[in-house]
N, CA and C of each residue as an Amber inpcrd file, in Angstrom:
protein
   681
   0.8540000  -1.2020000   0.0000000   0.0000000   0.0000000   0.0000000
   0.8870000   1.2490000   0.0000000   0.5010000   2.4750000  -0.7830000
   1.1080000   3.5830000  -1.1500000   0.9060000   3.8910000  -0.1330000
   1.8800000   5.6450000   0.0560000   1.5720000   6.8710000   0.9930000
  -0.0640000   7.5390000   0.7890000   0.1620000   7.2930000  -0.6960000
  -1.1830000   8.2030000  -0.6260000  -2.4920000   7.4490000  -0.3870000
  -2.7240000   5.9670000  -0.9510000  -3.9610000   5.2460000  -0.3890000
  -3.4810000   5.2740000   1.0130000  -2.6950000   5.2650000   2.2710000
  -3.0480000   5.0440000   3.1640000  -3.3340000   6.5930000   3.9170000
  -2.8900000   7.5200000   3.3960000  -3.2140000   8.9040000   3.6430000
  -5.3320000   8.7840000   3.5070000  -5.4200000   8.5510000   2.4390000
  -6.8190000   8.3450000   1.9390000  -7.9110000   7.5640000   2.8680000
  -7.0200000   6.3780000   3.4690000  -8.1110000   5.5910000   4.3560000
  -8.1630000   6.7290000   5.3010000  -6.6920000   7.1830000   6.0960000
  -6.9860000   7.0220000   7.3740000  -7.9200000   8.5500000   7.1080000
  -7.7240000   9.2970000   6.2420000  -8.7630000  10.3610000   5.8200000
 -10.2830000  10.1270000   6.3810000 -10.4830000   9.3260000   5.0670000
 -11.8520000   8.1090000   5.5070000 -11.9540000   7.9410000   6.7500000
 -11.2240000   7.5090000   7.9370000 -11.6950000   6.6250000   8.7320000
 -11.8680000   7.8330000   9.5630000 -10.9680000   8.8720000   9.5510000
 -11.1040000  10.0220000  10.4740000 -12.3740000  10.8420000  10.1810000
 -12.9590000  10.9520000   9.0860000 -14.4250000  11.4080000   8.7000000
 -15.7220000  10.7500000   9.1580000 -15.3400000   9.6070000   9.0010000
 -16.6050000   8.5550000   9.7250000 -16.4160000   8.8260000  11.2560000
 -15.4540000   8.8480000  11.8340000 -15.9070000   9.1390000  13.7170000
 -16.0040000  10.4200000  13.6320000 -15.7620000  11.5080000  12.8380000
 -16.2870000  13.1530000  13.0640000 -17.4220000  12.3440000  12.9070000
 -17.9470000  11.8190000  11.9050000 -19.7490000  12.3410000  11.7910000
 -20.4520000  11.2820000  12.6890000 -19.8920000  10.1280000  12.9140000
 -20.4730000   9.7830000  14.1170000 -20.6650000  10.2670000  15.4560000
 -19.2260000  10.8640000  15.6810000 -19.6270000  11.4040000  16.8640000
 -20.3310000  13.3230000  16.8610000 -20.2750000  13.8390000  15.7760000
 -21.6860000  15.0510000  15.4660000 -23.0100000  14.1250000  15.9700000
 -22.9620000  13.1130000  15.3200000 -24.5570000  12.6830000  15.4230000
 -24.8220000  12.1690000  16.6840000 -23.3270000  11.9520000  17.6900000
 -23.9960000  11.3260000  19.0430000 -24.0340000  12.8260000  19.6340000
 -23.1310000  13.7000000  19.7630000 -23.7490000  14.8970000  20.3910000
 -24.8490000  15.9190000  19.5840000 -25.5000000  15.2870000  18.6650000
 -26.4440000  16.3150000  18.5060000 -27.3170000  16.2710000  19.6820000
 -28.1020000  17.7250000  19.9040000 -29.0250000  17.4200000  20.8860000
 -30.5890000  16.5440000  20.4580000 -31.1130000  16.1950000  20.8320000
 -32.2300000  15.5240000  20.7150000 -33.2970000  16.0030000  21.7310000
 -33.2940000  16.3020000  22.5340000 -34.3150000  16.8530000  23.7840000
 -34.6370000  18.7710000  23.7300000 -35.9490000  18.6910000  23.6620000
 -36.2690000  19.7290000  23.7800000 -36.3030000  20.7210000  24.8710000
 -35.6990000  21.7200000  24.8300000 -35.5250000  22.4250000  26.5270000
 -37.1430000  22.4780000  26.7260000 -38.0780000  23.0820000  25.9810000
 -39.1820000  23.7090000  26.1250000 -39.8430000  22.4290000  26.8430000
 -39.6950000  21.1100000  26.5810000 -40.5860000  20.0120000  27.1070000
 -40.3670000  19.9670000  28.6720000 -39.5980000  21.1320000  29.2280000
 -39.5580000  20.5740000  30.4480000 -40.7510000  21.9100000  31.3910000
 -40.8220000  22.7730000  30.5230000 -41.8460000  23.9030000  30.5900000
 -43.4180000  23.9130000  31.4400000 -43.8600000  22.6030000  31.0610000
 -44.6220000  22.2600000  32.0770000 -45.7420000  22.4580000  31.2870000
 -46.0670000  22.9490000  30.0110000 -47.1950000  23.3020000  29.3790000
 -47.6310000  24.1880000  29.6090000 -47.9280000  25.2600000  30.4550000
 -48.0250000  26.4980000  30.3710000 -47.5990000  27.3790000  29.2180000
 -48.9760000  27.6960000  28.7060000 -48.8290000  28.5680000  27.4360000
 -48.3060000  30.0080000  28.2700000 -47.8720000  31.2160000  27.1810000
 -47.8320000  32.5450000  27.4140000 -48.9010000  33.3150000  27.9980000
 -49.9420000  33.0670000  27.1680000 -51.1730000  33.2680000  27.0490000
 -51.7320000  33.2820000  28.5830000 -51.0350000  31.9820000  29.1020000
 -51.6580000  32.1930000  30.3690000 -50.7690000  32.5370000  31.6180000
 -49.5090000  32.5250000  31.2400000 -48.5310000  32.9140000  32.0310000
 -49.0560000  34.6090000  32.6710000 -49.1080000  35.0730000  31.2890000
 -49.1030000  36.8190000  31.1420000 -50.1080000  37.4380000  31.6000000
 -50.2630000  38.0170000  32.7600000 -51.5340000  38.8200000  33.1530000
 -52.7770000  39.6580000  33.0750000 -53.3110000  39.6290000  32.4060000
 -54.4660000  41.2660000  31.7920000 -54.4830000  41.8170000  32.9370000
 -54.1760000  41.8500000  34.1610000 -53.9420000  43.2420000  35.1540000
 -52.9150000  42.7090000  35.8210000 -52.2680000  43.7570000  36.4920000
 -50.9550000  43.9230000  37.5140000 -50.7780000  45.3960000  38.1060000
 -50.6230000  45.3350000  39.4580000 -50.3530000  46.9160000  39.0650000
 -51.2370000  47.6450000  39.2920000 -50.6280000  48.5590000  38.3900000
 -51.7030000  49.6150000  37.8760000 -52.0970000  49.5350000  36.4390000
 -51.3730000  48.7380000  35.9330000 -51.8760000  48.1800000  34.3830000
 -53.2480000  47.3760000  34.4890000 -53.5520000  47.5660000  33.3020000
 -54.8370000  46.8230000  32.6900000 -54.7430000  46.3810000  31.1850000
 -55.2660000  45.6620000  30.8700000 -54.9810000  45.2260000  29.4630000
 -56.5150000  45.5630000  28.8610000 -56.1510000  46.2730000  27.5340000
 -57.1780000  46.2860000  26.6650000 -57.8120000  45.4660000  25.7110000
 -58.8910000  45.4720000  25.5720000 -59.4420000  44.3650000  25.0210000
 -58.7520000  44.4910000  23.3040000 -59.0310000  45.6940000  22.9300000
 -58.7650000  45.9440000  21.2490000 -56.6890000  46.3730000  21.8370000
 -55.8340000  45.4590000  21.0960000 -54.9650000  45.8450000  20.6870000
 -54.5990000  46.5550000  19.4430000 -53.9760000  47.4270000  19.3690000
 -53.6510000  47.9440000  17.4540000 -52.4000000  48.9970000  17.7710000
 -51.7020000  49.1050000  16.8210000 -50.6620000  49.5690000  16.6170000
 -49.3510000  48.7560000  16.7260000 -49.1120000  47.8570000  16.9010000
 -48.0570000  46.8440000  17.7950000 -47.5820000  46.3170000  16.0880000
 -46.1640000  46.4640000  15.9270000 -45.4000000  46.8540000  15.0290000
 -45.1540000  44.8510000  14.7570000 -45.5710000  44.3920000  13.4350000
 -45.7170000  43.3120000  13.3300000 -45.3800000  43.0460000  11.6830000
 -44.3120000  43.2100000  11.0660000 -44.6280000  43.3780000  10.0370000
 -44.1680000  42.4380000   8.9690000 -44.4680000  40.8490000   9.2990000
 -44.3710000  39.3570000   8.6060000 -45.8180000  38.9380000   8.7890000
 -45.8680000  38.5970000   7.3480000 -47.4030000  38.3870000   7.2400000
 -47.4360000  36.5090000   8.1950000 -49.1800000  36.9000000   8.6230000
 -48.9380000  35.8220000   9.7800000 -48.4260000  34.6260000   9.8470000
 -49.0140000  34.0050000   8.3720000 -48.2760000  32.8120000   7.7440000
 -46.6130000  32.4300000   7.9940000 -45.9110000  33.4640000   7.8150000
 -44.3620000  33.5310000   8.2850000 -44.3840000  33.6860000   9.5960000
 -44.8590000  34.1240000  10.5540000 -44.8980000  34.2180000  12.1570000
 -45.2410000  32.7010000  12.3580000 -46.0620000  32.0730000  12.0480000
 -46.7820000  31.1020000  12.2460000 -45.1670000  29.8370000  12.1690000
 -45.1960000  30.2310000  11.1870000 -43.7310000  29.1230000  10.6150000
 -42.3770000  29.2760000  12.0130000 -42.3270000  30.6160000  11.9830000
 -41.6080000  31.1540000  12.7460000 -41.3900000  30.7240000  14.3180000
 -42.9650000  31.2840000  14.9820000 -42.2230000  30.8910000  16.0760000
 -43.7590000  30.0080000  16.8850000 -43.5140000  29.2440000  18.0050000
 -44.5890000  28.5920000  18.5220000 -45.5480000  29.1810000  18.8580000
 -45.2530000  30.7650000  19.5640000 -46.3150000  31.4630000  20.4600000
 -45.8020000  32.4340000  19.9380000 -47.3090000  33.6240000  19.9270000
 -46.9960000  34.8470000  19.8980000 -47.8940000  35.6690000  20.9340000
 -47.4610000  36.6020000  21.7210000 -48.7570000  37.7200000  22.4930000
 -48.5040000  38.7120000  21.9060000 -49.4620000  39.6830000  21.6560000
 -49.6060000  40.9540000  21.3030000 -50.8630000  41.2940000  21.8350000
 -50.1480000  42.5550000  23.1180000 -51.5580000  43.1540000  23.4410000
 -50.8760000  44.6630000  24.1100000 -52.1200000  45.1710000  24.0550000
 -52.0240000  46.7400000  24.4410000 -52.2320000  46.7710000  26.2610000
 -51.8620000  47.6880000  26.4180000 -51.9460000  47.5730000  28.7310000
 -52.1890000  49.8000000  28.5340000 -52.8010000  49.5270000  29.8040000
 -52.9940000  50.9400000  29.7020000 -53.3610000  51.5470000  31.5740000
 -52.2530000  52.2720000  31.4000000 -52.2640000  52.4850000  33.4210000
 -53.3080000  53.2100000  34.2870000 -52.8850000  53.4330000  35.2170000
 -54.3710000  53.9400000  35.4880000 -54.1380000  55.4870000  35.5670000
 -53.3770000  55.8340000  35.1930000 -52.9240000  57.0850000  34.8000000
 -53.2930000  57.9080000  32.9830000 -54.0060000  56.4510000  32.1910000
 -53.7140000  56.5400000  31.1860000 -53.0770000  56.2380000  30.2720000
 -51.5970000  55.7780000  30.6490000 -50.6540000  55.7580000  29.9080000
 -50.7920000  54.6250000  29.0050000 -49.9360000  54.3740000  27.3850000
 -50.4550000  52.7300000  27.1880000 -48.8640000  52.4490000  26.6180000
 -49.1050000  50.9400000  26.8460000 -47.7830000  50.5720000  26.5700000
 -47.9820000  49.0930000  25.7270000 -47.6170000  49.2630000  24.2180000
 -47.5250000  47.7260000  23.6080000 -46.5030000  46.6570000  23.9180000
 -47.1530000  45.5620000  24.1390000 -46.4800000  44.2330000  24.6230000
 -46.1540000  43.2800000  23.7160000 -45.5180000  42.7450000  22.7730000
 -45.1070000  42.0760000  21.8970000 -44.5150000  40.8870000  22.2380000
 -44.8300000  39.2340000  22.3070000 -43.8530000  38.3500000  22.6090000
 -43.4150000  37.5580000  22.1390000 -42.5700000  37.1860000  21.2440000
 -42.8770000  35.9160000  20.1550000 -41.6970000  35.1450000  20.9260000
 -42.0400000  33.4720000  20.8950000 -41.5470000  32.7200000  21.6340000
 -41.1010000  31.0770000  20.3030000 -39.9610000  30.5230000  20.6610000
 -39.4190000  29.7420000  19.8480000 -39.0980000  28.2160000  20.0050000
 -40.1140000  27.3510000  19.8420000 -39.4120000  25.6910000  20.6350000
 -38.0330000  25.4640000  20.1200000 -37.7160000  25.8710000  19.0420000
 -36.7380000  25.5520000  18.1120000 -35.4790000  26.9400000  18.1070000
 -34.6850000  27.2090000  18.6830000 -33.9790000  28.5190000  18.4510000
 -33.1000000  28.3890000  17.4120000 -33.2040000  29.2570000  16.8260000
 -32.2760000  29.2890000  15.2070000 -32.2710000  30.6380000  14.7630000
 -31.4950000  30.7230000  13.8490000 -30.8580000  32.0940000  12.9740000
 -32.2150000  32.6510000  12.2540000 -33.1850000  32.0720000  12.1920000
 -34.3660000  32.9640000  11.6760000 -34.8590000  33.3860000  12.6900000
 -34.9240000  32.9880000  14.0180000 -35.6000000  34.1560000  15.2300000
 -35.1700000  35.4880000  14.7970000 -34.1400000  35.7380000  14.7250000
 -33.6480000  36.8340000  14.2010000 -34.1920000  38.3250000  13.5030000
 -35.1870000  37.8670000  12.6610000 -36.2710000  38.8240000  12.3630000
 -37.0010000  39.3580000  12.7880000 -37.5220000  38.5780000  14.3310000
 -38.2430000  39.5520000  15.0100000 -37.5020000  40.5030000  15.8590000
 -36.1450000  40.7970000  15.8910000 -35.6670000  41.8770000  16.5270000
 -36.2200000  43.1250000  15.9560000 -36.3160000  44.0920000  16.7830000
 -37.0080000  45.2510000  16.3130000 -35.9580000  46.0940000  15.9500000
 -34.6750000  45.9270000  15.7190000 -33.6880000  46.8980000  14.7280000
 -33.8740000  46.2170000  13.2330000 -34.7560000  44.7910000  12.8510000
 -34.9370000  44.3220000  11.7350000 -36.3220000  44.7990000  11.2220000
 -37.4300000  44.2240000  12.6140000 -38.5000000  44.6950000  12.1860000
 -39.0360000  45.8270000  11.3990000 -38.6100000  46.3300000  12.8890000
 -39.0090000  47.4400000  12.5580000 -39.2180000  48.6310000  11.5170000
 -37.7390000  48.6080000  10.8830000 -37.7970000  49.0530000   9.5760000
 -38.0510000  48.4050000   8.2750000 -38.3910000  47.2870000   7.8920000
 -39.2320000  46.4370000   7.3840000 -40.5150000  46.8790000   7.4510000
 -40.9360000  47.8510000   8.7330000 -42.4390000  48.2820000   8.4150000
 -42.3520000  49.5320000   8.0130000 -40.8660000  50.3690000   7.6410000
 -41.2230000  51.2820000   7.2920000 -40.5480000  52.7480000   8.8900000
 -40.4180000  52.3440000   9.8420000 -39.8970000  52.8060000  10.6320000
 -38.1500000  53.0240000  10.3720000 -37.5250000  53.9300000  11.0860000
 -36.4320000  54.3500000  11.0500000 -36.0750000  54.0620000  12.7710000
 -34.7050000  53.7470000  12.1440000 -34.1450000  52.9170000  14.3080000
 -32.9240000  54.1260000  14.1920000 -33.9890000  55.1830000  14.8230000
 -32.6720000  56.3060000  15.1120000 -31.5430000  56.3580000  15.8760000
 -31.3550000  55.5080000  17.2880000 -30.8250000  55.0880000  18.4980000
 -30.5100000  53.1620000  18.7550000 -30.0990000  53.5720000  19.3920000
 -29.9350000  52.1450000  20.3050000 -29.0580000  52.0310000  21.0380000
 -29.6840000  51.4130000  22.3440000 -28.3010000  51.3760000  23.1310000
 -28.8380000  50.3840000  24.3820000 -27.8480000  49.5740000  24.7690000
 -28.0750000  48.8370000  25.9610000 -28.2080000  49.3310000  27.3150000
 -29.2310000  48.8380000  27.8460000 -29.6360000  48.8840000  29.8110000
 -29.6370000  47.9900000  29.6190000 -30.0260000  48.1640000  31.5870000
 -30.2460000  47.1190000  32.3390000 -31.4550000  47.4400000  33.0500000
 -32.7080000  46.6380000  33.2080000 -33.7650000  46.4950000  33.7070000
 -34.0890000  46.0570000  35.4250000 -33.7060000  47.0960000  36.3850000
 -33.8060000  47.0930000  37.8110000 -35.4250000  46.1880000  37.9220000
 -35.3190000  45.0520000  38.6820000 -36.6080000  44.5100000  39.4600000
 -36.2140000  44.0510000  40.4400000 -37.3920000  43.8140000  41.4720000
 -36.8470000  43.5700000  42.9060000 -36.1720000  41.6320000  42.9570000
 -36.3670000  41.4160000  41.5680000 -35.8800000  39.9540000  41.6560000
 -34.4510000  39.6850000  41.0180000 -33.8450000  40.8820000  40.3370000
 -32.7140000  41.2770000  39.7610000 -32.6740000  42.0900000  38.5290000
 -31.4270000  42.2910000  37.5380000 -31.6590000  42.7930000  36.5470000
 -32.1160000  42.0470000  35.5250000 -32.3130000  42.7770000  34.5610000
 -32.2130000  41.9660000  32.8470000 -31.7200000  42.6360000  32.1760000
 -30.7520000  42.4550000  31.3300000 -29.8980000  42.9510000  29.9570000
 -31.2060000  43.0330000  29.0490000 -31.1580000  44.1410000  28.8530000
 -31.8960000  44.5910000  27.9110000 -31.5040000  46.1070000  26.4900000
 -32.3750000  46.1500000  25.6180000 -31.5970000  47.3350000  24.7900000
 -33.1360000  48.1840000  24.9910000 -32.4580000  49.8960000  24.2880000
 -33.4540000  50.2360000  24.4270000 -33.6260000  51.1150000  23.1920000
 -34.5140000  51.4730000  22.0790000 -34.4250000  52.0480000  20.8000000
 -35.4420000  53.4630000  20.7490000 -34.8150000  54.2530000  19.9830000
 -36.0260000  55.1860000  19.4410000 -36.2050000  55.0590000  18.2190000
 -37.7630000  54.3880000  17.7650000 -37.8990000  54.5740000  16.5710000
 -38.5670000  56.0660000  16.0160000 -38.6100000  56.1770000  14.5440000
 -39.6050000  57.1930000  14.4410000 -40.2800000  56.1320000  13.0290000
 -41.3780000  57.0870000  12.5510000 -42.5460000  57.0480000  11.4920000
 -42.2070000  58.1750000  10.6980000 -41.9260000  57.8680000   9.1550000
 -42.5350000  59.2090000   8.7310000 -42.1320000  60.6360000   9.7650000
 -41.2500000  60.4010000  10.2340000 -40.7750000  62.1410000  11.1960000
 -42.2030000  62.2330000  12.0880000 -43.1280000  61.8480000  12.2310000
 -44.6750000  61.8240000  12.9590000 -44.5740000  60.8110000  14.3300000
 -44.6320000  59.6680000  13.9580000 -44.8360000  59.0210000  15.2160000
 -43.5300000  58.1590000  15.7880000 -42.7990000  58.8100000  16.7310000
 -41.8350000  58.2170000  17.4400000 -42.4900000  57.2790000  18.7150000
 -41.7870000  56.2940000  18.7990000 -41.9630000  54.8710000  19.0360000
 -40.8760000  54.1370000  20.0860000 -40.6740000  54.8850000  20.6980000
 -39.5590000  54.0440000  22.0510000 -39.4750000  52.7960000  21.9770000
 -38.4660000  51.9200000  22.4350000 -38.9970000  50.5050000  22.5170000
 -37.7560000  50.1400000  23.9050000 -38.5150000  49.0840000  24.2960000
 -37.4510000  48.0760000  25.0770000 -37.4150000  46.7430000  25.2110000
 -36.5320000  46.3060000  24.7880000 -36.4320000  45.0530000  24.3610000
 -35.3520000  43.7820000  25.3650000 -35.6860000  42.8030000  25.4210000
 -35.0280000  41.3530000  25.3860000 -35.0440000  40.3580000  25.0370000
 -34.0820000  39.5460000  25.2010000 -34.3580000  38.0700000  24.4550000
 -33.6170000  37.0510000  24.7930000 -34.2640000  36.0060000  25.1570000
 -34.1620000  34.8670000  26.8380000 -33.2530000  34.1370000  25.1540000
 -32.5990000  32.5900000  25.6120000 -32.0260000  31.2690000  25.3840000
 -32.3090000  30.3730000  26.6180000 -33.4920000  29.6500000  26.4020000
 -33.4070000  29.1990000  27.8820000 -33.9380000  29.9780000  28.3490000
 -33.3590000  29.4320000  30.1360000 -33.7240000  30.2210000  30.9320000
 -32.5740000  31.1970000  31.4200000 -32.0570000  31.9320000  29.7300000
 -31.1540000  33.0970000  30.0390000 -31.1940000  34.0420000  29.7000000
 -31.4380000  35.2450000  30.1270000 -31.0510000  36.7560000  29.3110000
 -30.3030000  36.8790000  28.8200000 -30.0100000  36.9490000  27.1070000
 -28.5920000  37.0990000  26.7350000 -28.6500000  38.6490000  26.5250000
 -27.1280000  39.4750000  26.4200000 -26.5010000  40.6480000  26.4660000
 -26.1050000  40.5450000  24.5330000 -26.1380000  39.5050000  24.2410000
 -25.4120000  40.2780000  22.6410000 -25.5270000  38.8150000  21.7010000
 -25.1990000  38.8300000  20.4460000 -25.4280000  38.0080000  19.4130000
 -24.7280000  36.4190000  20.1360000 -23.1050000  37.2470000  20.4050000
 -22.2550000  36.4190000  20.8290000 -22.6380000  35.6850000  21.8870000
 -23.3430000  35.9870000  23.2810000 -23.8000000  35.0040000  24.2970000
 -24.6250000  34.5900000  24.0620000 -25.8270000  34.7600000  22.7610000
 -26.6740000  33.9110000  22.4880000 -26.1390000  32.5240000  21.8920000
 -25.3100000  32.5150000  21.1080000 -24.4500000  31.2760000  20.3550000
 -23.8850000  30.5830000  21.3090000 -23.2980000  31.1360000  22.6240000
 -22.7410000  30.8650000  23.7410000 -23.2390000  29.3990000  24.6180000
 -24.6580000  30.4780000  24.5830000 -25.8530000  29.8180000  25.5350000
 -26.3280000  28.3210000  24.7710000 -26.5010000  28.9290000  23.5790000
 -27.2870000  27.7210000  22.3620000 -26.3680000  26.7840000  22.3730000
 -24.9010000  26.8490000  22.4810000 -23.3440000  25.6990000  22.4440000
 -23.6100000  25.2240000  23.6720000 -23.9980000  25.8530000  24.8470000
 -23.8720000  25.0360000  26.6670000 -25.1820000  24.5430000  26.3780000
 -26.3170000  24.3210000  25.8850000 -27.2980000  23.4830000  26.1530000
 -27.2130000  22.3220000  25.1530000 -26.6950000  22.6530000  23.8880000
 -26.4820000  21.7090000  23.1690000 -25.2620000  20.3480000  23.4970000
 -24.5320000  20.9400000  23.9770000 -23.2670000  20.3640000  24.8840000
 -24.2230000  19.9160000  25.7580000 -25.1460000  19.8740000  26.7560000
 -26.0930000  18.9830000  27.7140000 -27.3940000  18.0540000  27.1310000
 -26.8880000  18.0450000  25.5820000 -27.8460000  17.3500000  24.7660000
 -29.2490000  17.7670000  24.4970000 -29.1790000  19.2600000  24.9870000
 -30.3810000  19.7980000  24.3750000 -30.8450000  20.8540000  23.4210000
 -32.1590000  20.9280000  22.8060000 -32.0480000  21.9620000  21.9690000
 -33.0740000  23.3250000  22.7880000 -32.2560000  24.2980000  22.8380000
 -32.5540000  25.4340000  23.4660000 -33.6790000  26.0680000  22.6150000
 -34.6900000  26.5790000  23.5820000 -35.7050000  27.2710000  23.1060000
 -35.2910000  28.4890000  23.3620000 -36.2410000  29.8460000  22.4260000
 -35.8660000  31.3590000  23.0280000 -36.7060000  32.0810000  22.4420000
 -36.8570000  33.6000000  23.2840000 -38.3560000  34.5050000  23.7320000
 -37.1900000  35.8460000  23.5260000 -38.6050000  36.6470000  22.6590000
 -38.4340000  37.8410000  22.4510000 -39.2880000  38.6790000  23.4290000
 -38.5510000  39.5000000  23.9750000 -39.9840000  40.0440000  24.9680000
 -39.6150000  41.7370000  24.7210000 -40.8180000  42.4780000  24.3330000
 -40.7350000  43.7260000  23.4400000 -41.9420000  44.5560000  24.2470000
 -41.6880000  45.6220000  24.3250000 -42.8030000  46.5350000  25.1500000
 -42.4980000  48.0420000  24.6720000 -43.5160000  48.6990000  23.8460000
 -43.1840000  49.9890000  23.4230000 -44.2730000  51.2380000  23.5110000
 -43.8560000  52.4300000  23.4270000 -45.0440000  53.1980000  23.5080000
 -44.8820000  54.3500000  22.6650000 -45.9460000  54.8600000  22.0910000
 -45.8860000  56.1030000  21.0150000 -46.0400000  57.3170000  22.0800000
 -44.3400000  58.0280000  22.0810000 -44.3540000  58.8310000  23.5110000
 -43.0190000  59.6300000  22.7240000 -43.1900000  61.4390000  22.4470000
 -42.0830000  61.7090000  22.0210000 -40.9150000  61.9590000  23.2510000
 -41.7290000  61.9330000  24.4340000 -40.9710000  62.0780000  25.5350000
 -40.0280000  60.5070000  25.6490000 -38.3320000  60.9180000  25.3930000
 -38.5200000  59.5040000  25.4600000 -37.6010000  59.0150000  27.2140000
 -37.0560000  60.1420000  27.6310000 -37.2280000  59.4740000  29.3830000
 -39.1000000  59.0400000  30.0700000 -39.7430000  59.8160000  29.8390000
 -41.3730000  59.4220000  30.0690000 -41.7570000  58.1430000  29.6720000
 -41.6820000  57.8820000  28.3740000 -41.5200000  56.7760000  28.2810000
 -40.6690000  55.6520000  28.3830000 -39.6560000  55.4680000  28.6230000
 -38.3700000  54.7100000  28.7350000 -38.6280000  54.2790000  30.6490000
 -39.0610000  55.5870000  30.8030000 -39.4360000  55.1060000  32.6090000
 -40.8050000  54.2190000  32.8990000 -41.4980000  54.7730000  31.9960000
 -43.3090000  53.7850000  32.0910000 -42.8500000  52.3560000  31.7720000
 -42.1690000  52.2740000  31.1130000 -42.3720000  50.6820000  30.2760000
 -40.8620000  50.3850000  31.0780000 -40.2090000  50.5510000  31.9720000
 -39.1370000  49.9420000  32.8830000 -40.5660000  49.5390000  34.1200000
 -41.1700000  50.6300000  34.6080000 -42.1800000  50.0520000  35.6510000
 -43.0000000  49.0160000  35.4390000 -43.7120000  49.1190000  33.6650000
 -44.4350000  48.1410000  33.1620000 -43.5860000  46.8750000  33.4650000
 -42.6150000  46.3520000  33.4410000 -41.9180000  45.2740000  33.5510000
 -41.8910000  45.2300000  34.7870000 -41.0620000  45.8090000  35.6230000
 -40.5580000  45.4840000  37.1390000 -42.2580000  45.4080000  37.6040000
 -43.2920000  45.3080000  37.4610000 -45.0340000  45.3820000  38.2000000
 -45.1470000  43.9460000  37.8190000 -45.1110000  43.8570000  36.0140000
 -45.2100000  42.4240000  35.7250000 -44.7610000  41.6700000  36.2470000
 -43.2500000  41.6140000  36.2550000 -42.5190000  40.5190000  37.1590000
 -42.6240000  40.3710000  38.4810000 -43.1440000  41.5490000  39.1100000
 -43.4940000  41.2120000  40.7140000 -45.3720000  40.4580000  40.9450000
 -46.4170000  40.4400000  39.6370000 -46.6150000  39.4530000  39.3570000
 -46.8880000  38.1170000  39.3900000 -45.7220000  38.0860000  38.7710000
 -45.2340000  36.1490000  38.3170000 -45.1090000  35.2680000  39.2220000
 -45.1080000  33.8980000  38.9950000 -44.1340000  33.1750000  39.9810000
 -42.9140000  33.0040000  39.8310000 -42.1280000  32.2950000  40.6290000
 -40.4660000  32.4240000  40.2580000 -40.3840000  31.5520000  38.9020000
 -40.9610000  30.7570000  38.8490000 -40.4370000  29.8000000  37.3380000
 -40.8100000  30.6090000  36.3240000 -42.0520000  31.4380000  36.2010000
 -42.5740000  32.2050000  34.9750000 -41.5440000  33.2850000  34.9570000
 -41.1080000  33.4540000  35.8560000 -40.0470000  35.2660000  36.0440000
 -38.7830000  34.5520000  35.2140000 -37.8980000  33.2450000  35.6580000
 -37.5340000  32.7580000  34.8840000 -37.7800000  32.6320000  33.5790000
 -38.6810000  31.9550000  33.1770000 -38.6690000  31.4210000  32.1880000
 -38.9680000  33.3140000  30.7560000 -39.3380000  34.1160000  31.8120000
 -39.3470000  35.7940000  30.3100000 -38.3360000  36.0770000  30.8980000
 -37.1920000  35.9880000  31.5980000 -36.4700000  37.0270000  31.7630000
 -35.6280000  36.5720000  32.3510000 -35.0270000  35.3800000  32.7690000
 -33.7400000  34.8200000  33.0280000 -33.6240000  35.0920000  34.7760000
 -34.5790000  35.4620000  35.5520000 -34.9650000  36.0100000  36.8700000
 -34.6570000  34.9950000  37.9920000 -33.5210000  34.6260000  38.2160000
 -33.5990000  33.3810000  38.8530000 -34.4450000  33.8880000  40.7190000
 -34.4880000  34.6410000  40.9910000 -35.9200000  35.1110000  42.4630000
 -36.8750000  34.7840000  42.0840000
């Protein structure tokens, strides 16, 4: 036997245990199956607070026709809350059994201008609740120079808040490495407010009310809240 047929097997033989062993660590188990069945739907409150939820939602920046949402992700909420002050604040949640590189679209620096909005700002906080923080970003959109559109945003892996593209891949490699496939939640709350500390402060309270709320597994499971 030559240099080069035996170069060739052991080629071969070294390709067959890569792909055998890809296929023994792929994950196979779904994180979400351990969830307990609890939809969003019922996780999420119509009052807290001083919030209330309105029956008619509209305005809530959605702009993949449903058919592609549907494909997209398992769950979606969209609803309007409105304080007792008046104030209203849209709630947006789209949620993923499957996490992958097409979640991706529902970020609202994609969305958003896809509907036609302009993402003038952006910049990362952190979301004070009495159960801890959450990494979160926070945007000013506008309309047409007319309707500016605050937003604040996160987005779980698991039961994690990730901070950036990079700890999401992070997170998705440590569950897959435990043989599972990581689920992940967009959680979006915005208000048509040109004030944008006024608003940037309503929809930080809207959250820290919600999460005080929850129980500890639901606080977990939107927002990485281990209290």
């Amino acid at each position: 036997m030559n240099k080069r047929s035996l170069t060739a097997i052991v080629a071969a033989v070294l390709m067959s245990l890569t792909a055998a062993s890809a296929n023994h660590l792929k994950p196979t188990q779904h994180f979400s199956d351990t969830r307990g069945g609890k939809t969003l739907n019922q996780i999420i409150p119509g009052q807290f607070g001083r919030w209330q939820q309105q029956e008619i939602s509209s305005g809530i920046v959605n702009p993949q026709q449903q058919q592609l949402l549907d494909e997209l992700y398992s769950e979606q909420v969209s609803r309007t809350y409105i304080s007792d002050q008046g104030y209203r604040i849209m709630l947006s949640i789209a949620y993923g059994k499957n996490q992958n590189d097409s979640f991706q679209v529902h970020l609202p620096e994609i969305c958003y201008p896809a509907q036609g909005f302009q993402v003038v700002s952006s910049a990362p906080t952190t979301i004070d609740t009495p159960f801890g923080t959450i990494p979160a970003k926070q945007l000013k959109t506008t309309y047409q120079s007319q309707r500016i559109e605050p937003v604040t945003y996160w987005t779980t892996i698991g039961n994690h808040a990730v901070r950036s593209g990079t700890d999401k891949k992070l997170k998705e490699i440590q569950y897959a490495m435990e043989g599972q496939i990581a689920d992940g939640l967009l959680f979006r709350v915005s208000s048509v407010d040109p004030n944008l500390p006024r608003a940037f402060d309503a929809q930080l309270n809207f959250v820290s009310e919600m999460m005080s709320s929850l129980s500890p597994g639901d606080r977990l499971r939107l927002a990485g809240l281990t209290r």
